[in-house]
C-alpha positions in Angstrom: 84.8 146.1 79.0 84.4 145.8 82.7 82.8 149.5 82.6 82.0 149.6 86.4 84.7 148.1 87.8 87.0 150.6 85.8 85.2 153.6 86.9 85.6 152.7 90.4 89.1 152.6 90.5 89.4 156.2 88.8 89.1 158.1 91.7 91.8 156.1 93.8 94.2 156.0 90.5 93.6 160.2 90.0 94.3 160.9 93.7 97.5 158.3 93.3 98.8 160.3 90.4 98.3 163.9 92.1 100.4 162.4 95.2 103.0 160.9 93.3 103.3 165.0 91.8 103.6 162.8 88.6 102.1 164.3 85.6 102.7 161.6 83.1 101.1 158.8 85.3 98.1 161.5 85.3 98.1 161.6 81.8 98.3 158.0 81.1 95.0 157.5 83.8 93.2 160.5 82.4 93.5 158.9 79.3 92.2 155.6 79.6 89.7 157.0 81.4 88.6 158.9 78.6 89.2 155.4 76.4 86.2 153.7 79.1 84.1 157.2 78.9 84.6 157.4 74.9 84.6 154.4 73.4 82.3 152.0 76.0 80.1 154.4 76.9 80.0 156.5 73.3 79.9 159.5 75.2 79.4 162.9 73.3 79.0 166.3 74.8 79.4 165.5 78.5 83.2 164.4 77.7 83.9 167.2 75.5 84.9 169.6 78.3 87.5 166.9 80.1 88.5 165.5 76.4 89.7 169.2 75.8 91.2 169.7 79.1 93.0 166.6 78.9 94.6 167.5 75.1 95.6 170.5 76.7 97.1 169.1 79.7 99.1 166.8 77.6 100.3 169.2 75.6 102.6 171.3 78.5 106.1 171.4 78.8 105.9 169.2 81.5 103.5 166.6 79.8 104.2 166.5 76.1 107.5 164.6 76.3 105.0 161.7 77.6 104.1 159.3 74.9 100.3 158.8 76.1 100.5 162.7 75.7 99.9 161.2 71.8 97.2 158.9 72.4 95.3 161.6 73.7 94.4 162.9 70.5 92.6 159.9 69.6 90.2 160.7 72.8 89.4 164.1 71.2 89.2 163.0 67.9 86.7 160.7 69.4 84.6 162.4 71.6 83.8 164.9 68.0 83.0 161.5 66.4 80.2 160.7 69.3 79.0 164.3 69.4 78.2 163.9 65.6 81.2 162.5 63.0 80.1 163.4 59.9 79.9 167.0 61.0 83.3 167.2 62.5 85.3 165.0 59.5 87.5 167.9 59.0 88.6 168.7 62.7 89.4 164.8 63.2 91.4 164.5 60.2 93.5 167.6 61.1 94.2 166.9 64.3 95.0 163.2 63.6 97.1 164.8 60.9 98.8 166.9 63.2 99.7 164.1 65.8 100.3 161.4 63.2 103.1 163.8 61.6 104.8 164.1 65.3 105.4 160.1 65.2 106.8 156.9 63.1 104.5 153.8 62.7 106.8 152.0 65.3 104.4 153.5 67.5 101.8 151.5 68.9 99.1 155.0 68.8 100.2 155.4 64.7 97.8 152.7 64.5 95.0 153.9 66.5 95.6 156.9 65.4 95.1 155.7 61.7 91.8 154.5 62.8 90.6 157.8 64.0 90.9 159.4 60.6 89.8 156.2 58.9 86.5 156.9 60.7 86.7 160.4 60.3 86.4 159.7 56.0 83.8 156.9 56.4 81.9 159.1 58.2 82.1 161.7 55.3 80.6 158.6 52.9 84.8 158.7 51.6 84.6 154.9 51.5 86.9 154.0 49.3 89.1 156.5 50.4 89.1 155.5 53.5 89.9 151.9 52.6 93.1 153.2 51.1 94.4 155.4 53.5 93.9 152.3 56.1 95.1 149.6 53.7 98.6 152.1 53.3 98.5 152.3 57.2 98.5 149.0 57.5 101.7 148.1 55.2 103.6 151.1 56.7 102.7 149.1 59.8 103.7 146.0 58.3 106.7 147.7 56.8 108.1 149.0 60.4 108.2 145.2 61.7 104.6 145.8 63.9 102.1 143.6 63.7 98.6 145.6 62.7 96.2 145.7 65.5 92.9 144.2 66.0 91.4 147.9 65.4 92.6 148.4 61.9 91.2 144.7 61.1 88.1 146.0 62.5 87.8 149.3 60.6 89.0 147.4 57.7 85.9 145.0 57.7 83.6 147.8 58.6 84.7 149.6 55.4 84.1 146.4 53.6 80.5 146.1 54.3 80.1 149.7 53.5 81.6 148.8 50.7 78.8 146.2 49.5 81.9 143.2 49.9 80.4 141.2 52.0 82.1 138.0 50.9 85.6 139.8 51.4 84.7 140.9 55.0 83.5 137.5 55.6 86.8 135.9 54.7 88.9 138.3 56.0 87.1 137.4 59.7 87.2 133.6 58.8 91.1 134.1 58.5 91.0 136.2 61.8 88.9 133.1 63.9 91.8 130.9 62.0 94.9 132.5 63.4 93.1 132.6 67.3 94.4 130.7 69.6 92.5 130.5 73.2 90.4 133.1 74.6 90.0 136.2 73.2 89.1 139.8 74.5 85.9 140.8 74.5 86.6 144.2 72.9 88.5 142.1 69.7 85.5 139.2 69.6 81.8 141.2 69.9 82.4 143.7 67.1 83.6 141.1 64.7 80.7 139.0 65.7 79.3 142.2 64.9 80.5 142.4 61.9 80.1 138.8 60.5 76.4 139.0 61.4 76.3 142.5 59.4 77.8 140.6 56.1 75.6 137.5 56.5 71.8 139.7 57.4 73.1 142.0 54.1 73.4 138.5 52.2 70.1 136.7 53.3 72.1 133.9 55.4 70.0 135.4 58.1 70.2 131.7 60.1 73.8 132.2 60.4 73.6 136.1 61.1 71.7 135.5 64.1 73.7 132.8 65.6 76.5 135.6 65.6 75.0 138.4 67.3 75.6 138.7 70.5 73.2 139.1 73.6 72.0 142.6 73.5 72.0 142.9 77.3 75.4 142.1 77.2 76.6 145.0 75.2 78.1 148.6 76.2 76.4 151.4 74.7 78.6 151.8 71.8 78.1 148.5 70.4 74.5 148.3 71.2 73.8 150.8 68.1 76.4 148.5 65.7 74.4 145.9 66.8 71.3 147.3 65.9 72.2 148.5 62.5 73.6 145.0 62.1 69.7 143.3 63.7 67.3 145.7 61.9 67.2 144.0 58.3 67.3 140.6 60.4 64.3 141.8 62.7 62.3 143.4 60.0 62.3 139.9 58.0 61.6 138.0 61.0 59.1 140.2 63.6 58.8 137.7 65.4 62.4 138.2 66.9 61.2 141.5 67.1 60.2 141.6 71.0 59.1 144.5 73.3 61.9 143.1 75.6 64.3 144.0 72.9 62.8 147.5 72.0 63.1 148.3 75.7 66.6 147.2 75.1 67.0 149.5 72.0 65.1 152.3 73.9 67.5 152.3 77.0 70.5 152.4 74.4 68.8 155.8 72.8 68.0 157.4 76.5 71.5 156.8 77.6 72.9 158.6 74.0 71.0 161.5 74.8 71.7 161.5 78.9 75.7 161.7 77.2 74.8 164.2 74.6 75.6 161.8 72.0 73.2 163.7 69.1 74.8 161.9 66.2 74.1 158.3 67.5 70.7 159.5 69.0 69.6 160.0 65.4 71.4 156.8 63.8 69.6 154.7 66.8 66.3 156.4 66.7 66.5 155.6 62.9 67.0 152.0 63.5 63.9 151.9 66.7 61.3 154.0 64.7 60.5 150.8 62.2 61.1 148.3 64.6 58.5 149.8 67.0 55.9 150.6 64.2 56.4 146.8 63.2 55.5 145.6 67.3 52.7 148.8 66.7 54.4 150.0 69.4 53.0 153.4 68.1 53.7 155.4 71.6 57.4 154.1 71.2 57.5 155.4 67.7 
């Protein structure tokens, strides 16, 4: 999650791999390039063009032999989700279909992969579905002697408070905390703090819910609007919490999904700001 220092070293890494004439090592950089642009930074439109040209690229004779050349289609499966998922449910589950059929769930992308189309049906309101297909995932996983990833856990509990089972998701993430030992990654910890303050706001233990949300200033983009659909029912039952400082926090979220052409999350985080301003009667804001 160290956004800036990771875009800095793309431009050395790129020119590295085009020197080395080694296109796997320029698949595997484009890549988690696309992972920083994609999934920190919830960009939409203004990845779509290099999300493309990047499938394509890892799908040559030269390239597709590569295993990242399979992670790749969790970039572009991606990129449709930020540009608006419940439109493009269908295109991420086939081509997450497509790529999951070319692998075994000893690999570690089966997973992630997984995940993509997990999102794909929760964004079509397939809950239930979804927590099927994941829950199967997960014991094929299981099954093929991996261990299941801190993403499926995540999408698992997500579906769960979709799901109206708070007290589930809660005890799934108390057995989660149990089994950590020493720090964690930030990318595993702030979404399920995420989470748990989701669950608790949803079941009035709003004391509790905001002792678990993180610092708003400290969040990417892409977490900012979980965050906020996690905060609103917390904010609106205490306005008091409910600071211009934290609208302007809000509002930079929403200017930076539009500068990305993010459309989808522009709407879900305007959604969220309109009531929160109207209750500061910030009115212009509204």
């Amino acid at each position: 999650l160290e956004v800036a220092r990771a875009e800095a070293l793309l431009p050395e890494a790129k020119a590295l791999c085009r020197t080395l004439d080694n296109p796997w090592l320029e698949v595997f950089v484009r890549h988690w390039e696309m992972r920083n642009r994609l999934g920190n930074r919830g960009e939409g439109d203004m990845a779509l063009a290099d999300a493309t040209a990047l499938f394509e690229f890892a799908h040559r004779p030269d390239t597709i032999q590569c295993p990242q050349s399979v992670c790749v289609t969790q970039d572009l499966s991606a990129c449709y989700a930020n540009i608006d998922g419940p439109g493009w449910v269908e295109e991420r589950i086939a081509v997450c279909d497509e790529t999951l059929a070319r692998i075994t769930p000893r690999w570690g992308c089966f997973q992630c992969l997984s995940t993509e189309k997990a999102e794909a049906l929760r964004d079509a309101g397939r809950f239930d579905d979804a927590l099927a297909y994941l829950q199967a995932q997960m014991q094929l996983s299981e099954d093929a002697g991996e261990e299941v990833n801190a993403g499926m856990l995540e999408i698992r509990n997500k579906l769960l408070i979709e799901l109206g089972r708070f007290d589930e998701a809660l005890q799934h993430i108390a057995a989660e905390e149990a089994r950590t030992e020493g720090p964690e990654w930030r990318n595993i910890a702030q979404p399920r703090d995420v989470i748990k303050a989701h669950a608790l706001a949803a079941m009035g233990r709003d004391e509790e819910a905001f002792a678990c949300l993180p610092d708003p200033h400290e969040l990417h983009p892409a977490e900012l609007l979980r965050w906020a659909k996690a905060a609103a029912p917390l904010l609106q039952r205490h306005p008091d919490e409910n600071s211009w400082q934290l609208g302007r926090r809000l509002q930079q979220g929403l200017d930076h999904f539009a500068a990305v052409g993010a459309h989808r999350h522009v709407v879900d985080m305007a959604a969220v700001c309109i009531p929160l301003a109207l209750q500061r009667d910030a009115l212009w804001s509204a």
